[in-house]
N, C-alpha and C positions, 0 to 999 in steps of 0.2 A: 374520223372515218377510215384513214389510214392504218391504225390499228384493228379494227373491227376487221380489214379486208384481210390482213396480213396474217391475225392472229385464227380469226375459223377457217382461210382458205387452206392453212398446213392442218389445223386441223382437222379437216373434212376427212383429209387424204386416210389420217392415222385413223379416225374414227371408223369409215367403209371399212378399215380389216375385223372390226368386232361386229357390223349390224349382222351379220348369217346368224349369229348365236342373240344376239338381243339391239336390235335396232334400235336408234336413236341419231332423227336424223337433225339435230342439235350437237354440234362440238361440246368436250367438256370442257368448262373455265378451270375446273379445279385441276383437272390434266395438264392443262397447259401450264397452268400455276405451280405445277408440282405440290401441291397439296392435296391429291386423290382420296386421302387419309382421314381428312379432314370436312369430308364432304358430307352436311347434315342430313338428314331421313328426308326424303319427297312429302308431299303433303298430301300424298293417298289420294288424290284427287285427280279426274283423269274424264279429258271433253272430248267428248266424239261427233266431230262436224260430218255430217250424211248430205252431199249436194244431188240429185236429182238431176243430170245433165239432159233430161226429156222435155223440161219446162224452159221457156223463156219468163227469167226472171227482172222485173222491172231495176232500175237502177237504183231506188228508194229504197228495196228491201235488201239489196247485194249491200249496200251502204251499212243501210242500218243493221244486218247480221255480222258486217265486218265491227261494225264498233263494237255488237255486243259480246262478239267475241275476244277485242281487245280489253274489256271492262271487266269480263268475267278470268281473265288468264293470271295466274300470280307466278310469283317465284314458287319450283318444287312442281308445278302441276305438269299432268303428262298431255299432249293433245294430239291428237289423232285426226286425220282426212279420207275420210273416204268418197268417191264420184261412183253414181252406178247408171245404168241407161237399161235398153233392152238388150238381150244378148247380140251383139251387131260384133263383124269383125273387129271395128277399130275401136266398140263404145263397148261398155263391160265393166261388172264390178275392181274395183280397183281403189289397196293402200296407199294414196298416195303422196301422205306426208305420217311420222309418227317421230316425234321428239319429244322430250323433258325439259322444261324452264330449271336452272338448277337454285336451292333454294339458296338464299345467302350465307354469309358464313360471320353470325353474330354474338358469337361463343365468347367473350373477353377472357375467359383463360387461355384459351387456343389462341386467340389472335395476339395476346402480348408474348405468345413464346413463339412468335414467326417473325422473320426478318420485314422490314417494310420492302424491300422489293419485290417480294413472292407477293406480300397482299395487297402492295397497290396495283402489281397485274390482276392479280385476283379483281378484288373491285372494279378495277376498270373493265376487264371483260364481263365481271357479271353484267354490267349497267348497259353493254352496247348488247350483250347476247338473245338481251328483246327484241333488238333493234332488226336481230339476225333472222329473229323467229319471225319476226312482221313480214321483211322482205320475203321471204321462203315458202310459207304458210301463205300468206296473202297473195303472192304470184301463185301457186299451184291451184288456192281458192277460186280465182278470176278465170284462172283456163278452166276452169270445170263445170263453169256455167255452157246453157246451152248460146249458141250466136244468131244472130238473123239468118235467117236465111235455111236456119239446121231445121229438119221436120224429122224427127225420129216418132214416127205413128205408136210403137209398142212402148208401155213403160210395166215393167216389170218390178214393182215397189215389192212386193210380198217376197218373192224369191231371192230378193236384192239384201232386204231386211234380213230372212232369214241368215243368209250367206254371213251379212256382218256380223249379227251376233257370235254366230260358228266363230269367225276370224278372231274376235274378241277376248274367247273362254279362256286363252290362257293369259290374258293380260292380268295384272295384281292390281285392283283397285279398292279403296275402302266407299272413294264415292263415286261415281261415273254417273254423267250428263250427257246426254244425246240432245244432239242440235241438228234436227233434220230438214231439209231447204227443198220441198217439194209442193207439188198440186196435190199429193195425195192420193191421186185418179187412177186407180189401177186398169190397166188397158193390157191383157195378156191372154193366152191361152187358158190360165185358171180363173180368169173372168172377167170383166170389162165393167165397169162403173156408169159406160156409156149406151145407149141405143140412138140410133136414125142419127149419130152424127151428133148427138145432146147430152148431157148430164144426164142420165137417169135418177129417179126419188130411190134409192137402195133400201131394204131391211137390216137395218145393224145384226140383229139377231140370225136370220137367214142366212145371210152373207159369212156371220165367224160360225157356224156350223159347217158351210161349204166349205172356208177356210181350214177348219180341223180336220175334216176330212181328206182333206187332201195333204193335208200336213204341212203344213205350213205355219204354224207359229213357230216360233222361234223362244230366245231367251236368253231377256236383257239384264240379270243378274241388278234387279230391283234398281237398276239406271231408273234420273227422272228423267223425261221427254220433254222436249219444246219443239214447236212445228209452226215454220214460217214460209209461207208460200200455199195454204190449203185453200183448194177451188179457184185458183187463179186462171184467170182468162186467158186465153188468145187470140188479142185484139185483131186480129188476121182471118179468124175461125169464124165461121157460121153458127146460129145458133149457142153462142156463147154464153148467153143469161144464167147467171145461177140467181135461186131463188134461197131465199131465208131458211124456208122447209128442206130443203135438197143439201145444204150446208149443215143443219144440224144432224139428219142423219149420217151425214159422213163424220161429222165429228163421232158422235153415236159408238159409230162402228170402229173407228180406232181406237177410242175408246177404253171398249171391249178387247179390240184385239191386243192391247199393249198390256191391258192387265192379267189378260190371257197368258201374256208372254211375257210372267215377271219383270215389268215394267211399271210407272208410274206416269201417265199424260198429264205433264203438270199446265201447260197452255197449248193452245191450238190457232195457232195465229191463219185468221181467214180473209186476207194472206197476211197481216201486219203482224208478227207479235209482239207485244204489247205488255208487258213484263219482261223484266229481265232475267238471266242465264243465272242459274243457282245451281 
């Protein structure tokens, strides 16, 4: 552990003078290693966690989206956080984690013509450098949930959505996964999901009309979708009953809108999802 703290806390310092031009808030191993040179292609792969800080979300599913996220992470992937709310002073879209897993370095020509000290640092940091990404990623994950007590009435999902894409278009990905941790429920000036305080029954159809009109799709550069937290309660809230029929149209309507917006809705977890991150 004494390594791990020694060897990314210098490295942070050196990395912060390169993120202006290309962020990565992962230390390199191979920098440190002095093996920069040597450092194999990324795996084109690239997870975009979306947390919803409007929703209170149960401990079961904070849990269970934290594992699927460590299940689904390999060496070489790049992973991304973003937290968005309604536009509030202190609450507002926000990157607020973006680093690369670095892949390993399994080359046996290369590695019999490096000294063993350059590659048992190497090795050694790659192995904790997980270890760096859980602590970092995981704490910024947990503060980004909403807490007891928080009641942010607006949720601005559609604009939020849009936003991130926009942020996205110049990242290089060959496959990108959106893992979005919401109700769904859009509660905003471009529309509300809700009447009297209830879940309204919505029109999928109706609704991504209004949506285009106002512009509001966005584009997810054939990202596939997962969605964990849709039609989730608050057990706090009046009139909370979702019914069967009022969840499928909401599915329905996402649907629609993600394929609208070069995307893929590969699951729709109502609130469980129930597959895993691909």
């Amino acid at each position: 552990m004494k390594f791990i703290t020694s060897c990314f806390l210098l490295l942070a310092s050196l990395s912060a003078l390169a993120q202006a031009a290309d962020r990565n808030d992962i230390p390199s191993c191979y920098d440190y290693a002095h093996l920069s040179q040597y450092r194999p292609a990324s795996s084109g792969r690239e997870l975009v966690v979306i947390i919803d800080q409007t929703v209170k979300v149960p401990l079961e599913i904070k849990n269970a989206s934290w594992q699927q996220i460590l299940r689904f992470t390999q060496p070489g992937d790049r992973v991304v956080l973003y937290q968005f709310s309604a536009l509030l002073q202190n609450n507002f879209m926000q990157r607020l984690f973006d680093g690369r897993l670095e892949p390993l370095l399994t080359d046996k020509a290369i590695r019999d013509n490096q000294g063993m000290e350059s590659l048992k640092n190497l090795d050694k940091c790659l192995a904790e450098q997980r270890q760096y990404f859980a602590k970092s990623f995981g704490g910024l994950m947990a503060k980004s949930f909403a807490e007891k007590g928080d009641n942010i009435a607006k949720s601005e999902i559609l604009d939020s959505l849009k936003r991130v894409s926009q942020d996205l278009q110049s990242d290089a990905s060959t496959s990108r996964t959106l893992f979005l941790i919401s109700d769904m429920l859009e509660n905003s000036a471009f529309d509300s999901f809700y009447r009297n305080n209830a879940l309204r029954l919505i029109s999928p159809d109706k609704t991504l009309q209004q949506v285009k009109q106002q512009h509001l799709l966005a584009d997810f550069a054939g990202a596939k979708i997962f969605v964990a937290g849709a039609g989730l309660i608050d057990t706090d809230a009046k009139n909370n009953y979702r019914s069967g029929k009022i969840l499928q149209q909401l599915e329905a309507f996402w649907r629609d809108y993600f394929t609208a917006s070069n995307g893929v809705l590969v699951s729709f977890g109502a609130p469980a999802l129930n597959v895993e991150l691909q």
